[in-house]
VMD Tcl script that builds the backbone (N, CA, C; Angstrom):
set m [mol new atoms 504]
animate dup $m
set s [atomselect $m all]
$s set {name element resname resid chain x y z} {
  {N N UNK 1 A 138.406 87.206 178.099}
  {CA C UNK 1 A 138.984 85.903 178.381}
  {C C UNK 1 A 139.778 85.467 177.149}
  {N N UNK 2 A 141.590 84.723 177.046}
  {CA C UNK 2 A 141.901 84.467 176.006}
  {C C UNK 2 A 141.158 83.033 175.325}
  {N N UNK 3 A 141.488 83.443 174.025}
  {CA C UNK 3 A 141.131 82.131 173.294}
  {C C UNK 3 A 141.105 80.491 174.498}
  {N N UNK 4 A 142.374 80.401 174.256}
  {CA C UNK 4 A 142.737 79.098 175.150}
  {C C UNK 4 A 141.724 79.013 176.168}
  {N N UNK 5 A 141.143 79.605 176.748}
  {CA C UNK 5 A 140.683 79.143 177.989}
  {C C UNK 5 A 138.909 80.005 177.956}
  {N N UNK 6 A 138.472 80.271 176.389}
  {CA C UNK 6 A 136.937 79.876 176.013}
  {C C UNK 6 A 136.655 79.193 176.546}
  {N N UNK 7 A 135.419 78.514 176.773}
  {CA C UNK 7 A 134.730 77.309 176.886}
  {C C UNK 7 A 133.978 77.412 174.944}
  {N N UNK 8 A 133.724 75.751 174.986}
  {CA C UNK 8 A 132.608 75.716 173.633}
  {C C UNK 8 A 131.966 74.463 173.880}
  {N N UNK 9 A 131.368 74.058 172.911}
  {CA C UNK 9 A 129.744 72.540 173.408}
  {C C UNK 9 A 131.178 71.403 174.145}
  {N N UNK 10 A 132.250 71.326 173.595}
  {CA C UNK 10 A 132.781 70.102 174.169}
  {C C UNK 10 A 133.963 70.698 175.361}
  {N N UNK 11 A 133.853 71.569 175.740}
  {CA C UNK 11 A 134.434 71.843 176.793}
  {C C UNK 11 A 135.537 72.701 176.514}
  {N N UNK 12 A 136.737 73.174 177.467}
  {CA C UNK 12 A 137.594 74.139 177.096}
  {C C UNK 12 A 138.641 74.131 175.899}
  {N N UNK 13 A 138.390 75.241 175.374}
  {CA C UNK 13 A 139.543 75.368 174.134}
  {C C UNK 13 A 141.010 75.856 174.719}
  {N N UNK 14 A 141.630 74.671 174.224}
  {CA C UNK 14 A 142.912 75.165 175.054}
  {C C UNK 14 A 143.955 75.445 173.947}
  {N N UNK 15 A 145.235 76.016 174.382}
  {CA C UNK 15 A 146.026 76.265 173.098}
  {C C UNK 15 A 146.446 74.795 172.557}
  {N N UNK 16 A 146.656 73.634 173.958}
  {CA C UNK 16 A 147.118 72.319 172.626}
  {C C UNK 16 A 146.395 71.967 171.872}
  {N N UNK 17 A 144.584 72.520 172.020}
  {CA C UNK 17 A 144.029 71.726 171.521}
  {C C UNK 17 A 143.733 72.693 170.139}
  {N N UNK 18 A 144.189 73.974 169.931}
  {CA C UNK 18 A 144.067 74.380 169.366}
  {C C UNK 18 A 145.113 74.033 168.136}
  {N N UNK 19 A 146.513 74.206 168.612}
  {CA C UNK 19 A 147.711 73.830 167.933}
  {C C UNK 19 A 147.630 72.141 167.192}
  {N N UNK 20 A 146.970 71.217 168.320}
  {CA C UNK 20 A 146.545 70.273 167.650}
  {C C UNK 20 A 145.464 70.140 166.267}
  {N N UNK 21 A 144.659 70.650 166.315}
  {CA C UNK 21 A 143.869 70.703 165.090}
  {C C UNK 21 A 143.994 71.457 164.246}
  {N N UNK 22 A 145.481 72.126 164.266}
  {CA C UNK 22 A 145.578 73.356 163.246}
  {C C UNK 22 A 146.811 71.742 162.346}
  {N N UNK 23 A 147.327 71.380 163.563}
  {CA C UNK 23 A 148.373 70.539 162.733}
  {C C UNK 23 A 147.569 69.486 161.964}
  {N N UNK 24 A 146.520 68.837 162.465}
  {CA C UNK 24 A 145.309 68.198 161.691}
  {C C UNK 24 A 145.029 68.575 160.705}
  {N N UNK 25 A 144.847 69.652 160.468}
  {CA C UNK 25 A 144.234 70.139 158.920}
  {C C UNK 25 A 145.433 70.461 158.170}
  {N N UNK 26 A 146.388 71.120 158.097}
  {CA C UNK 26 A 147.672 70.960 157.810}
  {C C UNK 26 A 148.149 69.815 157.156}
  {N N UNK 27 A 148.109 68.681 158.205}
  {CA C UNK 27 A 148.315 67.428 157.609}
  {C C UNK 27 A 147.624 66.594 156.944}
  {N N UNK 28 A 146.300 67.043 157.159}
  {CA C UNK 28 A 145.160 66.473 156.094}
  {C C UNK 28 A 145.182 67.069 154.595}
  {N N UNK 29 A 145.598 67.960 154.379}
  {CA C UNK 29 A 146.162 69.048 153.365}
  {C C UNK 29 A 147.033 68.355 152.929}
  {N N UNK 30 A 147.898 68.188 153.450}
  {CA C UNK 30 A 149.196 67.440 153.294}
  {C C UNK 30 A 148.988 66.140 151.997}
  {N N UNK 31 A 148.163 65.639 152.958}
  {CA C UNK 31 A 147.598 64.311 152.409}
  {C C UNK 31 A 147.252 64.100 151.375}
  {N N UNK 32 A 146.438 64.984 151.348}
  {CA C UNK 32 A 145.306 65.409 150.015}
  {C C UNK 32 A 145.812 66.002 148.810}
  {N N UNK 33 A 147.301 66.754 148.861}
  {CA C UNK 33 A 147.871 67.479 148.109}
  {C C UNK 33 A 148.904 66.143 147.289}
  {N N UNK 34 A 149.104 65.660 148.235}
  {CA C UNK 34 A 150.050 64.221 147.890}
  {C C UNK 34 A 149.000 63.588 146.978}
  {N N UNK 35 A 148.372 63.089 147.641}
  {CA C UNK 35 A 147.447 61.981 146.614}
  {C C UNK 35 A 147.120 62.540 145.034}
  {N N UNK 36 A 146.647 64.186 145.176}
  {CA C UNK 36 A 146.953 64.907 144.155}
  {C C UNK 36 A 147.422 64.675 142.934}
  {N N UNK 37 A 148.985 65.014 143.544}
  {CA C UNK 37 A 150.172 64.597 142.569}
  {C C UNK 37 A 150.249 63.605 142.320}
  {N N UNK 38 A 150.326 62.599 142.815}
  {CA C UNK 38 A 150.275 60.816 142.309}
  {C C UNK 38 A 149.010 60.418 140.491}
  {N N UNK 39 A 148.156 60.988 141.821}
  {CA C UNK 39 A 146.758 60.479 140.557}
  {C C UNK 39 A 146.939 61.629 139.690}
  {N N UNK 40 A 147.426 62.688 139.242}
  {CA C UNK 40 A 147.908 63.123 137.781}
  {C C UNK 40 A 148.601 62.729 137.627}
  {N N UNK 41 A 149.627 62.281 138.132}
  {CA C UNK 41 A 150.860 61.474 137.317}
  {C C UNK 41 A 150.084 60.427 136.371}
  {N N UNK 42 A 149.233 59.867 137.237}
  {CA C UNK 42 A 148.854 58.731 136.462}
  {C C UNK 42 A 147.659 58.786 135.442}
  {N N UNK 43 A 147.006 59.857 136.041}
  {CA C UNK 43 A 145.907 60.605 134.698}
  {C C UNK 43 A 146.520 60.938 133.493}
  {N N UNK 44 A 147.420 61.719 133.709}
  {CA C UNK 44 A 147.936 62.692 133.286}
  {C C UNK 44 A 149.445 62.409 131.991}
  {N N UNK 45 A 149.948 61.900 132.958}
  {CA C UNK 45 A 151.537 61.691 132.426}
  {C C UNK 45 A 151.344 60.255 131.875}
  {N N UNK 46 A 151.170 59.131 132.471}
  {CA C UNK 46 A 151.099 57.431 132.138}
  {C C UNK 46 A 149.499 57.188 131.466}
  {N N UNK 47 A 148.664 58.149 131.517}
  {CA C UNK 47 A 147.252 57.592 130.912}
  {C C UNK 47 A 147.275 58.256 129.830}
  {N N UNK 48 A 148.030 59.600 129.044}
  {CA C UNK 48 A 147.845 60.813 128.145}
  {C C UNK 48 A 148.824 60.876 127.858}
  {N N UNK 49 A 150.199 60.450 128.243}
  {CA C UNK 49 A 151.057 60.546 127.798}
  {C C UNK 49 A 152.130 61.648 127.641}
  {N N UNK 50 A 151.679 62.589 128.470}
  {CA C UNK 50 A 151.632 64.238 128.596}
  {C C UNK 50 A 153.240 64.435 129.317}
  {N N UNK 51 A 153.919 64.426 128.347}
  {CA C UNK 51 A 155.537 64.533 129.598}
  {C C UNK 51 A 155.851 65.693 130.205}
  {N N UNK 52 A 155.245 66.907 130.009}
  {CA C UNK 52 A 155.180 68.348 129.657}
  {C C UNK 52 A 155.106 68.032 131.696}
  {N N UNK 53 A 154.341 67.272 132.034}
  {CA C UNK 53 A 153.332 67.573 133.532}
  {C C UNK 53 A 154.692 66.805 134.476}
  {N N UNK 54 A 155.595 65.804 133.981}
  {CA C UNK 54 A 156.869 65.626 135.101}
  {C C UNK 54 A 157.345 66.686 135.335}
  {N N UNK 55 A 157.889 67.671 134.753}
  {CA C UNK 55 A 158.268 68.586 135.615}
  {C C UNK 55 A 157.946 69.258 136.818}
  {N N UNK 56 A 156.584 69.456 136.530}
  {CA C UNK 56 A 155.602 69.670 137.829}
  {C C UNK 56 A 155.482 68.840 138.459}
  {N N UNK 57 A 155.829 67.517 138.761}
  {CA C UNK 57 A 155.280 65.899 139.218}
  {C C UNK 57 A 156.218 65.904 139.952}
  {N N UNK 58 A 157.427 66.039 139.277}
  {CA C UNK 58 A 158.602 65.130 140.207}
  {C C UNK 58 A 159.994 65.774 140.093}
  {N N UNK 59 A 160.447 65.409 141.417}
  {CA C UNK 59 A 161.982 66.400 141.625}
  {C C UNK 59 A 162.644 65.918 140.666}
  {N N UNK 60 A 163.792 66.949 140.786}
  {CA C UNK 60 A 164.727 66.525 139.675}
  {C C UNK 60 A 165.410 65.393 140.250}
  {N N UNK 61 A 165.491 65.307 141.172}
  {CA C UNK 61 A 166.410 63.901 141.977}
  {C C UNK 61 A 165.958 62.805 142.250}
  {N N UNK 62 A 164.419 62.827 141.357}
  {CA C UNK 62 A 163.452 61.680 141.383}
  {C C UNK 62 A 164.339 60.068 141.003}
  {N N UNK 63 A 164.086 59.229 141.681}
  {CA C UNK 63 A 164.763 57.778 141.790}
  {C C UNK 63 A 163.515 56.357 141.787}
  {N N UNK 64 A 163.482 56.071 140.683}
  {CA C UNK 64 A 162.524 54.789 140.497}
  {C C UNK 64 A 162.636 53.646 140.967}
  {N N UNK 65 A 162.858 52.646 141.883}
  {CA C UNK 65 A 162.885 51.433 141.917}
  {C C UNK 65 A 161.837 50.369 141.234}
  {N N UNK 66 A 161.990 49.666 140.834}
  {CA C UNK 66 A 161.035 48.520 139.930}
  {C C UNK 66 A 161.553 47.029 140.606}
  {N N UNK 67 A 160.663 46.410 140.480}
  {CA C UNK 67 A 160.900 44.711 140.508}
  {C C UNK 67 A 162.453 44.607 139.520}
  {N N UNK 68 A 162.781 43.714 139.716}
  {CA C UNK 68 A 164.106 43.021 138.484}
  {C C UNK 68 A 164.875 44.299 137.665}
  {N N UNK 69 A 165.493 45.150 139.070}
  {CA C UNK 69 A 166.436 45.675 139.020}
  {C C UNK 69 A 166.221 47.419 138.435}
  {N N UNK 70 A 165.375 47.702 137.769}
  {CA C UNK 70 A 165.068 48.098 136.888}
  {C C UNK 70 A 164.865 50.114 137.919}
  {N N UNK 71 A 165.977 50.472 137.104}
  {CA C UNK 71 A 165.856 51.942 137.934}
  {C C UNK 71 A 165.596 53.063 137.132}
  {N N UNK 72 A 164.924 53.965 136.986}
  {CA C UNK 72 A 165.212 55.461 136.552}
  {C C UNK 72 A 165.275 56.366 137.456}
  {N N UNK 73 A 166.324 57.315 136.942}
  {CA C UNK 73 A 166.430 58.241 137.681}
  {C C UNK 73 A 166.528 60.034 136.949}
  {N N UNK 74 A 166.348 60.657 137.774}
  {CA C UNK 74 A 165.835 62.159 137.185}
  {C C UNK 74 A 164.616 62.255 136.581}
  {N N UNK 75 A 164.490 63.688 136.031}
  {CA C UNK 75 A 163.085 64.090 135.001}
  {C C UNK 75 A 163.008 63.238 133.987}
  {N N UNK 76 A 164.509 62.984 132.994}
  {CA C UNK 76 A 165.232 62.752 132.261}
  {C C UNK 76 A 164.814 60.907 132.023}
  {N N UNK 77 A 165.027 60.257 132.907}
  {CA C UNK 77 A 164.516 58.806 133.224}
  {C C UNK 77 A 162.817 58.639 133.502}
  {N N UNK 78 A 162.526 59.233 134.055}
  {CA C UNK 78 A 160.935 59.211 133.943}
  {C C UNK 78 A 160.507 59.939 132.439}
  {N N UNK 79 A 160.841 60.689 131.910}
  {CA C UNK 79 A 159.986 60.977 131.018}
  {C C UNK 79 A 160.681 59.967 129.720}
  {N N UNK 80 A 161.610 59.074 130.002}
  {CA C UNK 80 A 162.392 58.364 128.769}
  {C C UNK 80 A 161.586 56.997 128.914}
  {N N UNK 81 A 161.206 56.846 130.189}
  {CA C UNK 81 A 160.487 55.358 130.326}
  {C C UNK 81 A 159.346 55.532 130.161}
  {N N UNK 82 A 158.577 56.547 129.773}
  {CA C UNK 82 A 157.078 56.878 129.755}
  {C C UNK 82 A 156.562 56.915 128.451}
  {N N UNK 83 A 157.801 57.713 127.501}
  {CA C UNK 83 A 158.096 58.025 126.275}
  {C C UNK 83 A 158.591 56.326 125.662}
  {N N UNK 84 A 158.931 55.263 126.015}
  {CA C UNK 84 A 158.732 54.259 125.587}
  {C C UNK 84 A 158.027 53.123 125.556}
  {N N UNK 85 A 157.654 53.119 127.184}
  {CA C UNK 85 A 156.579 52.078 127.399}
  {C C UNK 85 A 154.851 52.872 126.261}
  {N N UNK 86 A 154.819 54.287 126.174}
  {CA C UNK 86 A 154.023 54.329 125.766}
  {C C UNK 86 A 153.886 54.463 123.695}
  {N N UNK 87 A 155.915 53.976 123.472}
  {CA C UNK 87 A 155.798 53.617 122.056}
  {C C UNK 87 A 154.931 52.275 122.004}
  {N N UNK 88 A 155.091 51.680 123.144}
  {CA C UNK 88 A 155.122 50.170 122.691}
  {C C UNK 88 A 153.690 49.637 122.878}
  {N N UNK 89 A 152.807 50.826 123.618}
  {CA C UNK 89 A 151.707 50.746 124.184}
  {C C UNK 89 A 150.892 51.806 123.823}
  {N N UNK 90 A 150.896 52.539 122.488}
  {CA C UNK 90 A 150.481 53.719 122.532}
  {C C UNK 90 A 148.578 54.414 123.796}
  {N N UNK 91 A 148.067 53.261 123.610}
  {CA C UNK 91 A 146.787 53.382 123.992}
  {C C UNK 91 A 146.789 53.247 125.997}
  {N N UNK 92 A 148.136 53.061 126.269}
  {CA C UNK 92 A 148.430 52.594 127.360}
  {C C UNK 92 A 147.107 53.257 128.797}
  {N N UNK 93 A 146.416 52.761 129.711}
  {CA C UNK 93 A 145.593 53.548 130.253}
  {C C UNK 93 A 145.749 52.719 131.715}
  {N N UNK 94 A 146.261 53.486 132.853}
  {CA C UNK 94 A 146.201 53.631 134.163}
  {C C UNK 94 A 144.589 53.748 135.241}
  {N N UNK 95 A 144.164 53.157 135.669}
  {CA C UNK 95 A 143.111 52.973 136.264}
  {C C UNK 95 A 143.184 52.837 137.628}
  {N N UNK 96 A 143.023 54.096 138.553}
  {CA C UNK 96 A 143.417 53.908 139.919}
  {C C UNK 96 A 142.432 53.118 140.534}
  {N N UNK 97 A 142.063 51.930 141.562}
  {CA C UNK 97 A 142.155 51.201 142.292}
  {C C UNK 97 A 141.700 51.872 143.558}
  {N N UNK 98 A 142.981 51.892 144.111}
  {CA C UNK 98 A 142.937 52.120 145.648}
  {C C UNK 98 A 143.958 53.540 145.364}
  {N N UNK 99 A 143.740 54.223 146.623}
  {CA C UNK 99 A 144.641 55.563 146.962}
  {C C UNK 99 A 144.876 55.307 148.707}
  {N N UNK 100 A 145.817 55.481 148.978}
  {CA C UNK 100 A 146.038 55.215 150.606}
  {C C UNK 100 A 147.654 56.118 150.741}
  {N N UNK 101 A 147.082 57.262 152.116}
  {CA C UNK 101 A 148.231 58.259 152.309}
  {C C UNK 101 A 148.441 58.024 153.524}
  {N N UNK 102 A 149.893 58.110 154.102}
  {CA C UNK 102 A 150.461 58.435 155.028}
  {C C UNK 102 A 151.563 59.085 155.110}
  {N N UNK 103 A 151.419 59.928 155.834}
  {CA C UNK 103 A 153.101 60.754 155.980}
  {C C UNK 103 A 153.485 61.191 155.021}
  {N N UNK 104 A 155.030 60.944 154.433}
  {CA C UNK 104 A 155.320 61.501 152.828}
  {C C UNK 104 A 154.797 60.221 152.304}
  {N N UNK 105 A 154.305 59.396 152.213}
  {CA C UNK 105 A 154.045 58.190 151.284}
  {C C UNK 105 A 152.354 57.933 150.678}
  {N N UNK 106 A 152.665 57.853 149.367}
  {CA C UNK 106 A 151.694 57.262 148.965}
  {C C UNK 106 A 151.503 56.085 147.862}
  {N N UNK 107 A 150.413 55.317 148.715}
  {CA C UNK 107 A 150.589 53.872 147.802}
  {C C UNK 107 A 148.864 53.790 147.064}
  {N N UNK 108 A 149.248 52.994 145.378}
  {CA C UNK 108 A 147.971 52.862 144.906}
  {C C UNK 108 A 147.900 51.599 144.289}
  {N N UNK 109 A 146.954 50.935 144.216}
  {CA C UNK 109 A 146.703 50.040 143.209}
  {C C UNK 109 A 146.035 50.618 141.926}
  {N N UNK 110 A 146.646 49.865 140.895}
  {CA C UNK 110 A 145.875 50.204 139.382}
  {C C UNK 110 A 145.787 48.744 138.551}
  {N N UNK 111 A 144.989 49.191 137.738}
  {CA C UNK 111 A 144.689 48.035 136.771}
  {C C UNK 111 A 145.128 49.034 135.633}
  {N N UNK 112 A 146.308 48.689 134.451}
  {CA C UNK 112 A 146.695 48.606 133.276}
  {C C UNK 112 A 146.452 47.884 131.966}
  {N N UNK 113 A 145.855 48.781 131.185}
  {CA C UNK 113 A 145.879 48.032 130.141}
  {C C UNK 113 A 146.680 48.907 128.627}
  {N N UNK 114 A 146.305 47.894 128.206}
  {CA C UNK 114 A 146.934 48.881 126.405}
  {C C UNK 114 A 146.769 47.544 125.433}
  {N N UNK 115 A 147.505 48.413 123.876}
  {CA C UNK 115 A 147.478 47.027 123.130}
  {C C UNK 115 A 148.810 47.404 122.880}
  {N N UNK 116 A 149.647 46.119 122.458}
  {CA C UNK 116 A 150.964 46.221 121.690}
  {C C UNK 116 A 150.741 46.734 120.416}
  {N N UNK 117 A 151.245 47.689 119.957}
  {CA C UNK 117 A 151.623 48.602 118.302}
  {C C UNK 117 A 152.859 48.610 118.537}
  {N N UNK 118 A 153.712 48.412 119.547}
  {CA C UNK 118 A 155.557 48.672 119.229}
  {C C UNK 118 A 156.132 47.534 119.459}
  {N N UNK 119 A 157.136 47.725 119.824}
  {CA C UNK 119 A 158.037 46.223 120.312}
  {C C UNK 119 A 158.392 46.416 121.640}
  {N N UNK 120 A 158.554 45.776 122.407}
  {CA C UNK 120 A 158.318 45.741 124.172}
  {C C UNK 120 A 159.357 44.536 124.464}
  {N N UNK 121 A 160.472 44.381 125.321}
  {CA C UNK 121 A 160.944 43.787 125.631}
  {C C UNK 121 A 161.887 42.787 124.761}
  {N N UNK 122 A 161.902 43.459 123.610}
  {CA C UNK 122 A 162.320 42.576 122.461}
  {C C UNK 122 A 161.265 41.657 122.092}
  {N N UNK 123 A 160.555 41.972 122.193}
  {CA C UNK 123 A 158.677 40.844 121.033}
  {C C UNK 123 A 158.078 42.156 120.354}
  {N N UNK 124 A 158.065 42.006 119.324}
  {CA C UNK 124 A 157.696 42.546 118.035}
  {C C UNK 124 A 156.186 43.187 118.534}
  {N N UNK 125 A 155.807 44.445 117.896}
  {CA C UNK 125 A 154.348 44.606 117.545}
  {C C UNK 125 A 152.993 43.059 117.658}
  {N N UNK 126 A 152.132 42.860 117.988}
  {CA C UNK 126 A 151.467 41.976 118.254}
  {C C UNK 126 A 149.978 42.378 118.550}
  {N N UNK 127 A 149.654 43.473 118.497}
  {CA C UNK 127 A 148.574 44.093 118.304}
  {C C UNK 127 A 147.728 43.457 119.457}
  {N N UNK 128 A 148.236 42.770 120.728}
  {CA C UNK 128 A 147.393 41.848 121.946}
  {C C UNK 128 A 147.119 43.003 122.555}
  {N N UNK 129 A 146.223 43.025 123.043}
  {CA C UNK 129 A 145.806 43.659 124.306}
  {C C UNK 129 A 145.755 43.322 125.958}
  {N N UNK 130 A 146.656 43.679 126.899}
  {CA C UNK 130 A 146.763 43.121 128.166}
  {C C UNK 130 A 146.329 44.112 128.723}
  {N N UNK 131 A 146.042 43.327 129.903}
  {CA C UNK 131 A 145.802 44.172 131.354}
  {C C UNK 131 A 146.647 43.567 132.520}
  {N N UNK 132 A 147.068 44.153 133.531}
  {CA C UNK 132 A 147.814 43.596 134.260}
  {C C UNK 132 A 147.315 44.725 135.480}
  {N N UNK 133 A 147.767 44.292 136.893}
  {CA C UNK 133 A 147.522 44.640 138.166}
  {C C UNK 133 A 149.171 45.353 138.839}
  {N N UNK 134 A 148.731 46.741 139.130}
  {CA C UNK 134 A 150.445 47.125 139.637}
  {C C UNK 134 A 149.872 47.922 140.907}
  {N N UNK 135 A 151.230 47.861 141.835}
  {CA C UNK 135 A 151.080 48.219 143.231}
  {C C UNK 135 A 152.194 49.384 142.981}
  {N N UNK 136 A 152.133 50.357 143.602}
  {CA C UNK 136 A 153.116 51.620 143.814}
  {C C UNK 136 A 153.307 52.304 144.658}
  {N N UNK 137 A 154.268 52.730 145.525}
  {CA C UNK 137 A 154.218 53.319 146.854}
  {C C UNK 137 A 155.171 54.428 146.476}
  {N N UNK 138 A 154.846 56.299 146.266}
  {CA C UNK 138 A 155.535 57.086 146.017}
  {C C UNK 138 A 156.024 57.611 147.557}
  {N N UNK 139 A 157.141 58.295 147.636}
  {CA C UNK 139 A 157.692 59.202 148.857}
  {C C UNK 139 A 157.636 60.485 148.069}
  {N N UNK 140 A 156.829 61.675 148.960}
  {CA C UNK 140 A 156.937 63.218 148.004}
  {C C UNK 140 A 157.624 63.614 149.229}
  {N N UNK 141 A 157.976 65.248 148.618}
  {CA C UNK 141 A 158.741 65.962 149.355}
  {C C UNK 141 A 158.667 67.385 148.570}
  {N N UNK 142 A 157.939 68.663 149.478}
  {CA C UNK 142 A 158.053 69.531 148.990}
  {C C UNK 142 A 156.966 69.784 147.504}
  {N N UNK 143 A 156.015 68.884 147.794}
  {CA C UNK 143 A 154.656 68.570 146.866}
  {C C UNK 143 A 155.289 67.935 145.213}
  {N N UNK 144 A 155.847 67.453 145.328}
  {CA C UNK 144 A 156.584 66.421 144.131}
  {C C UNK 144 A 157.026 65.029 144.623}
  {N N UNK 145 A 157.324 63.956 143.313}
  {CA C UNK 145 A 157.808 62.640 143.874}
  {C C UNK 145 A 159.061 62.877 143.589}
  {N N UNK 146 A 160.047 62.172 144.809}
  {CA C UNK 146 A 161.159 62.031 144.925}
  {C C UNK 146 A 161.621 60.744 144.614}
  {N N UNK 147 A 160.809 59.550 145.096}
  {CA C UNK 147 A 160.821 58.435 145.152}
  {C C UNK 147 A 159.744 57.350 144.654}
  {N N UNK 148 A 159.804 56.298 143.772}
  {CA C UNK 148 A 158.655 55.079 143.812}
  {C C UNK 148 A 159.633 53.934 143.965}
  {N N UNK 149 A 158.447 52.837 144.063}
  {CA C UNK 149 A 158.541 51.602 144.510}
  {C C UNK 149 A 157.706 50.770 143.584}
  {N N UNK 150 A 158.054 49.935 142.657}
  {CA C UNK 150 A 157.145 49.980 141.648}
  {C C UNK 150 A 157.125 48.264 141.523}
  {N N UNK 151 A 155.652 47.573 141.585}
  {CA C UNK 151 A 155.783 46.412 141.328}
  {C C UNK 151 A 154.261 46.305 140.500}
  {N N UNK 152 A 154.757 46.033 138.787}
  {CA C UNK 152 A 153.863 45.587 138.093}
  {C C UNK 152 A 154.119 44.364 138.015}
  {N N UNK 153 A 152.855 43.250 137.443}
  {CA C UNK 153 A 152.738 42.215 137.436}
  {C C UNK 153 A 153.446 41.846 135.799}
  {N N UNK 154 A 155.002 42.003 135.572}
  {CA C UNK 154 A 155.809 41.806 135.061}
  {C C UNK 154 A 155.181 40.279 133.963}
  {N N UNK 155 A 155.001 39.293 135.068}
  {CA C UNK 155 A 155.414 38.024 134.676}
  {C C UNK 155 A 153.778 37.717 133.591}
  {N N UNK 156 A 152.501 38.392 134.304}
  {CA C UNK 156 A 151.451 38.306 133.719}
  {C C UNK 156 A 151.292 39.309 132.235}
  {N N UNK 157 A 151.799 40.133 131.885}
  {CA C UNK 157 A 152.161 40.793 130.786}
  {C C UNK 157 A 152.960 39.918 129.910}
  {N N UNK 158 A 154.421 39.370 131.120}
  {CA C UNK 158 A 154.795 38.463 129.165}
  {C C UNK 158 A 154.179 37.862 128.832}
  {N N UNK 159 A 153.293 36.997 129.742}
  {CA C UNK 159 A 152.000 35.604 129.890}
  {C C UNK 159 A 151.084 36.321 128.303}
  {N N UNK 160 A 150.559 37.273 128.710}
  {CA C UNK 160 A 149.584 38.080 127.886}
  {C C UNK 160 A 150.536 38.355 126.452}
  {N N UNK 161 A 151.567 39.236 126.487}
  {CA C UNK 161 A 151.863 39.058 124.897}
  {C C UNK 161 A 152.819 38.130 124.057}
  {N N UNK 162 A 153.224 37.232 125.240}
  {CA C UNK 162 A 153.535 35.969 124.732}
  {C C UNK 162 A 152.533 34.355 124.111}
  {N N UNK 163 A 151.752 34.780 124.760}
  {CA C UNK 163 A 150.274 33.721 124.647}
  {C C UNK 163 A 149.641 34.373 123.165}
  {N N UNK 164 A 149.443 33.340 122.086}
  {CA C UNK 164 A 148.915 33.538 120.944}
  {C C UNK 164 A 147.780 33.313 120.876}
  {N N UNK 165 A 146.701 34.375 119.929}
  {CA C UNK 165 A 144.946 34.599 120.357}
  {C C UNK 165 A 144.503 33.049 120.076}
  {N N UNK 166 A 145.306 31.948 119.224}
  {CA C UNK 166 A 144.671 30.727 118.971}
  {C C UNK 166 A 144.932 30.145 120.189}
  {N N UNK 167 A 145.704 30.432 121.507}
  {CA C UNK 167 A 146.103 29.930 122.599}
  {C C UNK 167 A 144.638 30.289 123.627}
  {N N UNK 168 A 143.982 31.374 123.581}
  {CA C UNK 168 A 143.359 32.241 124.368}
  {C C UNK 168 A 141.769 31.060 124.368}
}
mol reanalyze $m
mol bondsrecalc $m
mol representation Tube
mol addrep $m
C-alpha cells in the first residue's frame, strides 16, 4: 500500500497531509534559524562589540531605518554605527525581552543599557549610566538581515544623559 493512503492512530496519511507537515517543519526551521540570527546580532555584534560577525549577520544590501530619519546602509553602515555608538558606550549591553517570528520578519524587545565614556550626540563623556527600552522588527532573506525597523526610546536616553546625578 503507498505511503499516502497508510492508515496511522489519527487516521489516513495522505500526500497533502504529508507535504503539509514537511512544509511545517521547514518553516518552523525557518523561524528558528531567523530568530537565530537576530539574537547574535544582538549577543554578539551590539552586546561584544564583535564586527567580525556582520558579515555573517547581514546582506550586503542591508538598509536600517531608525526613528528621526536616521538610516544605515550596507555592512559598511552597520558596522560604522556599532563601531560608534559603542565608542560612546563602551560597556553598551543588549538584553532580549521578547522574540516573536513570522514569515521573513522578526521583532524583539530589549532593554539597553551602558555608561557614557565618549561623546554621544554632541554631550561630552559623562560617565551616567542609562537604560532605555527599544523595539525592532528585522526582514531576513536567505538566513541574513536585509532590513530593520528600529525604534529606541531616543527621547528617554537624552532625559538620562542630560539629567545631572544632583538632579536624580
Amino acid at each position: 500500500m503507498p505511503l499516502f493512503l497508510k492508515k496511522c492512530a489519527f487516521g489516513p496519511i495522505t500526500l497533502f497531509t504529508v507535504c503539509l507537515l514537511g512544509c511545517s517543519i521547514t518553516w518552523a526551521q525557518t523561524l528558528s534559524a531567523n530568530k537565530a540570527v537576530v539574537l547574535r546580532s544582538e549577543a554578539e555584534l551590539w552586546s561584544k562589540g564583535n564586527l567580525t560577525v556582520a558579515d555573517e549577520l547581514y546582506s550586503p544590501d542591508f538598509v536600517c531605518h531608525f526613528v528621526g530619519a536616521i538610516e544605515w546602509n550596507g555592512l559598511s553602515g552597520i558596522k560604522r554605527a556599532v563601531k560608534s555608538h559603542r565608542a560612546a558606550f563602551p560597556d553598551w549591553h543588549e538584553k532580549v525581552e521578547d522574540v516573536i517570528a513570522e514569515g521573513d520578519r522578526v521583532a524583539i524587545r530589549i532593554t539597553s543599557t551602558g555608561t557614557q565614556r565618549g561623546e554621544f550626540a554632541g554631550i561630552p563623556p559623562s560617565e551616567r549610566k542609562i537604560t532605555i527600552e527599544e523595539f525592532h522588527i528585522y526582514r531576513l532573506s536567505g538566513g541574513k538581515i536585509v532590513e530593520q525597523w528600529g525604534m529606541p526610546d531616543v527621547q528617554g536616553l537624552m532625559t538620562q544623559l542630560k539629567t545631572s546625578s544632583v538632579d536624580k
